[in-house]
C-alpha positions as CSV (number, residue, x, y, z in Angstrom):
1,X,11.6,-3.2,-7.3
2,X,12.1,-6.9,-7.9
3,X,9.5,-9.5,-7.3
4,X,9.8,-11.2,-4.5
5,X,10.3,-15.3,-4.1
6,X,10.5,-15.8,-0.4
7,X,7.8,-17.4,1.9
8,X,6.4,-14.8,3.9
9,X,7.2,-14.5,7.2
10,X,7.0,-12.6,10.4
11,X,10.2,-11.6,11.7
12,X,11.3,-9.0,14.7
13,X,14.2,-7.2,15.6
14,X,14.6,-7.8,19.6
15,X,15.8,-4.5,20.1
16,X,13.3,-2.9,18.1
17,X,10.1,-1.3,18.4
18,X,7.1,-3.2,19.8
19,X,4.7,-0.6,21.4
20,X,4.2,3.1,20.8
21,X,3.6,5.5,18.1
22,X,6.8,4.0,16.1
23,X,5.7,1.1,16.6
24,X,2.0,1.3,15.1
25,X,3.9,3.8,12.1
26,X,6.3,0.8,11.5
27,X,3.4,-1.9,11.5
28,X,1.1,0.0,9.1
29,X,4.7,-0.9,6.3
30,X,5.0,-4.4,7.7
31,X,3.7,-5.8,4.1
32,X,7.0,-5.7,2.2
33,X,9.6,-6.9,4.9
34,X,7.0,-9.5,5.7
35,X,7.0,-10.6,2.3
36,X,10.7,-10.1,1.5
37,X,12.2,-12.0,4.9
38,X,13.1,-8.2,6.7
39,X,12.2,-7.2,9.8
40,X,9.1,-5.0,10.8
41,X,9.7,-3.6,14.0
42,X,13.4,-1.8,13.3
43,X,15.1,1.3,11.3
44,X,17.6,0.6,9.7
45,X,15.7,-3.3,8.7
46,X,18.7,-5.7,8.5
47,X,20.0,-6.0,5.2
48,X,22.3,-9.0,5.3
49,X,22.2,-9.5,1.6
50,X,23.3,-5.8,0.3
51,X,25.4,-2.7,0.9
52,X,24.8,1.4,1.5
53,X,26.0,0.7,-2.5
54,X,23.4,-1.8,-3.3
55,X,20.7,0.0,-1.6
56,X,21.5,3.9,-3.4
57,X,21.5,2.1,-6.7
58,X,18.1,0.4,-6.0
59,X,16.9,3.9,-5.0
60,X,18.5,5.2,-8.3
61,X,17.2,2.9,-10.7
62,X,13.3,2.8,-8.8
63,X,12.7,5.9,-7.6
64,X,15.3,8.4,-9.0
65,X,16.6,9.2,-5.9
66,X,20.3,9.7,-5.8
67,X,20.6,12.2,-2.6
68,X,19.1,12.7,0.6
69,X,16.8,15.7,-0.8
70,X,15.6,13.3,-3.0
71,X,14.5,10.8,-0.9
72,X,12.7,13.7,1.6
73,X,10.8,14.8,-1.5
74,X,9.5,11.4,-2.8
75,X,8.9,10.7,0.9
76,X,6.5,13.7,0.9
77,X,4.8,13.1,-2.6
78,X,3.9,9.4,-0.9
79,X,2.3,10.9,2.3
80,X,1.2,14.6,1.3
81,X,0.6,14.7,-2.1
82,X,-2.7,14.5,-3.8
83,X,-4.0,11.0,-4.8
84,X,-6.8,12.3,-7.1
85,X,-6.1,11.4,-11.0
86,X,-4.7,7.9,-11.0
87,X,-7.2,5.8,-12.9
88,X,-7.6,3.5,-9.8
89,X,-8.4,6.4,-7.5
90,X,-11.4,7.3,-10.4
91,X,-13.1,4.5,-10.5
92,X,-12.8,3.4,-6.8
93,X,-14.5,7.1,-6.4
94,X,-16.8,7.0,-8.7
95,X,-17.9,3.6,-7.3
96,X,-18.0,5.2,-3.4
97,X,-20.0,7.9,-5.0
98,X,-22.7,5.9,-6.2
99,X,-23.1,3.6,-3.3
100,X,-23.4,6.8,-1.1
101,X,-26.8,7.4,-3.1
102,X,-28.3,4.2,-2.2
103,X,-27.1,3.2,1.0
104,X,-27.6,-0.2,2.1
105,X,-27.3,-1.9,-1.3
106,X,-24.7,-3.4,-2.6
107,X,-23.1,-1.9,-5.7
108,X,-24.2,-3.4,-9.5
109,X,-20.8,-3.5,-11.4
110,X,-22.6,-3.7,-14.5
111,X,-23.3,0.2,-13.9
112,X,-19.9,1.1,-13.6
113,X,-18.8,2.2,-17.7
114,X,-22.2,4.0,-17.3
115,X,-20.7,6.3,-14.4
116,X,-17.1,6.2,-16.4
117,X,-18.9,7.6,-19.6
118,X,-21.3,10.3,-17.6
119,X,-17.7,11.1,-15.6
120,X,-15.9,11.4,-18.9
121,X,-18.6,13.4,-20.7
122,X,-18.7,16.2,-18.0
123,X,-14.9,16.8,-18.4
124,X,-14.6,16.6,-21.9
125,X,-12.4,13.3,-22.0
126,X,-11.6,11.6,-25.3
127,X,-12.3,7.8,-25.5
128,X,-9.0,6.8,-24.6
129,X,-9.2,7.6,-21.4
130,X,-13.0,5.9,-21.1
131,X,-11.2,2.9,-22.1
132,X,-8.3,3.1,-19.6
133,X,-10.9,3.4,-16.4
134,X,-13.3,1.0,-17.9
135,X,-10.0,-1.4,-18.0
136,X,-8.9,-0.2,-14.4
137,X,-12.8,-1.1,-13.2
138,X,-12.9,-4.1,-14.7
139,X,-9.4,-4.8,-12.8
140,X,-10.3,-3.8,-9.2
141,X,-13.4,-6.0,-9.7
142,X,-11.5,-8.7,-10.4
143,X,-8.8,-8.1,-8.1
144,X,-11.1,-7.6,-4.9
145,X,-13.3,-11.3,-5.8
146,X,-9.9,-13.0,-6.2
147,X,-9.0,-11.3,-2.9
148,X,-12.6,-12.4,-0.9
149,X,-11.0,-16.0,-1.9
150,X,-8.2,-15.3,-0.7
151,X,-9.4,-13.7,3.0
152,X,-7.8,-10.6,2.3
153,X,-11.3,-8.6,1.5
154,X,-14.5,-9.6,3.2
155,X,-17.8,-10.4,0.6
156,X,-19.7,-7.2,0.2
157,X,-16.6,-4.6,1.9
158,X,-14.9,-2.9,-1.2
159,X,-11.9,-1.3,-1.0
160,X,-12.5,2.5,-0.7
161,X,-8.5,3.3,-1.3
162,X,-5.7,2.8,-2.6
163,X,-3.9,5.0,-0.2
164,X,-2.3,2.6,2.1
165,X,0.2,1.1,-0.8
166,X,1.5,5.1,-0.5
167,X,1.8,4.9,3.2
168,X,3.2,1.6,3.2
169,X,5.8,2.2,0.8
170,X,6.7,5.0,2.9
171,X,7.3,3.5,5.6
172,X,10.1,1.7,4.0
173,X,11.6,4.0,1.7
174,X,12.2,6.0,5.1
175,X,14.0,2.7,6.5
176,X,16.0,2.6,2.8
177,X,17.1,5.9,2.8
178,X,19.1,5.3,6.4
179,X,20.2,1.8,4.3
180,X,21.5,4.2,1.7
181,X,23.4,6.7,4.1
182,X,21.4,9.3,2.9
183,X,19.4,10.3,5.9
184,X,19.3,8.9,10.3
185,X,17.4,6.9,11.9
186,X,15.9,10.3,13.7
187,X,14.6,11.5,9.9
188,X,13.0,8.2,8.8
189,X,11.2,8.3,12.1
190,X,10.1,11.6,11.9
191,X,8.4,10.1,8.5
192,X,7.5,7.3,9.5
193,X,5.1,8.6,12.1
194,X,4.2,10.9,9.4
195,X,3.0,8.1,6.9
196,X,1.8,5.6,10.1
197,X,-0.7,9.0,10.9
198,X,-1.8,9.4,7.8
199,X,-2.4,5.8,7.3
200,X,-4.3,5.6,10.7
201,X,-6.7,8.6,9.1
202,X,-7.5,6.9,6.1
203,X,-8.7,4.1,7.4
204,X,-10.3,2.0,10.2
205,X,-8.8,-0.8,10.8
206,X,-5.7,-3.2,10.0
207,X,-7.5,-5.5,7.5
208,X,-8.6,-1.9,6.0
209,X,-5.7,-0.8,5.4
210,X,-4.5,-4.4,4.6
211,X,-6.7,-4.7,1.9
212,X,-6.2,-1.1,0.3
213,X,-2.7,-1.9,0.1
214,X,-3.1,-5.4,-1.6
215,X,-5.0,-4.0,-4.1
216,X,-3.0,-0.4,-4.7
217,X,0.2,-2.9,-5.2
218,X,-1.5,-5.3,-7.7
219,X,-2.6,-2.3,-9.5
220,X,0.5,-0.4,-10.1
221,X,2.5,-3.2,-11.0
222,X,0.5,-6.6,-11.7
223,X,-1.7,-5.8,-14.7
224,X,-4.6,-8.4,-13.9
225,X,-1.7,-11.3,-13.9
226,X,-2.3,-12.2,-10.4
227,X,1.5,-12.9,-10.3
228,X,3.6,-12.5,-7.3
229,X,3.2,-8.8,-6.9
230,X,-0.3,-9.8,-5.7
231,X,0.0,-13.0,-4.4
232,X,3.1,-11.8,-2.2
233,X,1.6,-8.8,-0.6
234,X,-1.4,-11.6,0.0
235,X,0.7,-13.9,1.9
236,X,2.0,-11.2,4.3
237,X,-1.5,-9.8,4.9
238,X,-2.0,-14.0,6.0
239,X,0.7,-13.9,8.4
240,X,0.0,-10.3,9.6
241,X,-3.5,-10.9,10.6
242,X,-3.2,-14.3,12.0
243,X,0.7,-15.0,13.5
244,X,0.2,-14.6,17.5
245,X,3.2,-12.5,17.5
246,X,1.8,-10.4,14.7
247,X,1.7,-6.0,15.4
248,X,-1.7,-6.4,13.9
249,X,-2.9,-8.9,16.7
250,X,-0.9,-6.9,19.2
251,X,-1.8,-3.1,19.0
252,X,-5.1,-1.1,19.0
253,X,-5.9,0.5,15.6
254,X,-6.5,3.6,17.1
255,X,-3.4,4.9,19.1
């Protein structure tokens, strides 16, 4: 998955979807295309610059897929499979955990590598993996300040999940896969509405979800850089929640 270099932008397909189930399914994966210059609202999204060729090899080369059973199972490992076990998921756990003991205050990072150690100790872990969520912590805290700055995240609302980057992702691998020739557009909807539902039951709300997708994306490929794979799925949450024309402006939340 290259980085992308465009301006982020709202765009529409005229004859697409704009209200409905689809529609809401469609707008919870609107981060990418809005980042890359594609469409939200359609399946296929137009793909002026590549080929069913060009599209199977990017499948091949990020996701292993090479055939259309392929790309139902990694469409069903996004949506359905379990999202405990990723150091991310840990310490953003961990962290909901302890603020459930004292509601009403806000959470003191500086007790974070003592819930990693106590976590670690009651399953036997080795100090490598101490390290790697310590690391991970110290990552989503920086991530989520830089992200109050940047009115993605509002002061004192941590992200709960990373779940939405899943969904989202989703959502467009369904659109690549009828790119690809390996599936119709009746499939990727069927999915689509699939990864749009879960979404929808994971969170409460747009900027939610918004936010848990930022954050998911900068942690799987940014490494604390704040490069483009941040800043880019940034932008497009900019345009998504403040472009007149935006789905997020334009449809309820709750369907």
């Amino acid at each position: 998955m290259g980085l992308f270099r465009r301006k982020a932008v709202l765009r529409t397909d005229p004859h697409g979807f704009f209200q409905g189930p689809l529609a809401h399914a469609l707008a919870t994966g609107a981060h990418l295309p809005t980042a890359s210059g594609g469409v939200w609202n359609a399946v296929p999204a137009s793909c002026a610059c590549c080929d069913a060729r060009e599209e199977r090899d990017k499948l091949r080369d990020s996701w292993g897929i090479t055939d259309a059973a392929g790309w139902d199972r990694a469409l069903r490992a996004l949506v359905e499979g379990p999202h405990r076990g990723s150091a991310v998921a840990t310490v953003l756990e961990l962290r909901g955990q302890a603020a459930s003991r004292t509601p009403g205050q806000p959470f003191d990072a500086g007790t974070w590598p003592d819930l990693i150690a106590a976590w670690c100790w009651e399953r036997g872990a080795g100090p490598g993996l101490y390290e790697q969520l310590v690391t991970s912590a110290a990552q989503v805290w920086e991530y989520e300040e830089r992200m109050v700055r940047d009115g993605v995240l509002p002061r004192g609302v941590p992200v709960r999940t990373v779940r939405a980057y899943d969904f989202g992702r989703a959502v467009n691998l369904a659109r690549w896969g009828v790119n690809a020739g390996y599936a119709d557009e009746r499939a990727a909807h069927a999915h689509i509405l699939r990864a749009g539902a879960a979404s929808m039951h994971h969170h409460g709300s747009w900027e939610e979800m918004s936010a848990g997708f930022v954050l998911g994306r900068a942690m799987a490929f940014d490494e604390g850089a704040f490069g483009s794979y941040y800043t880019d799925s940034a932008a497009a949450h900019r345009v998504l929640v403040s472009d007149p024309h935006s789905p997020w402006r334009n449809l309820p939340w709750r369907m």
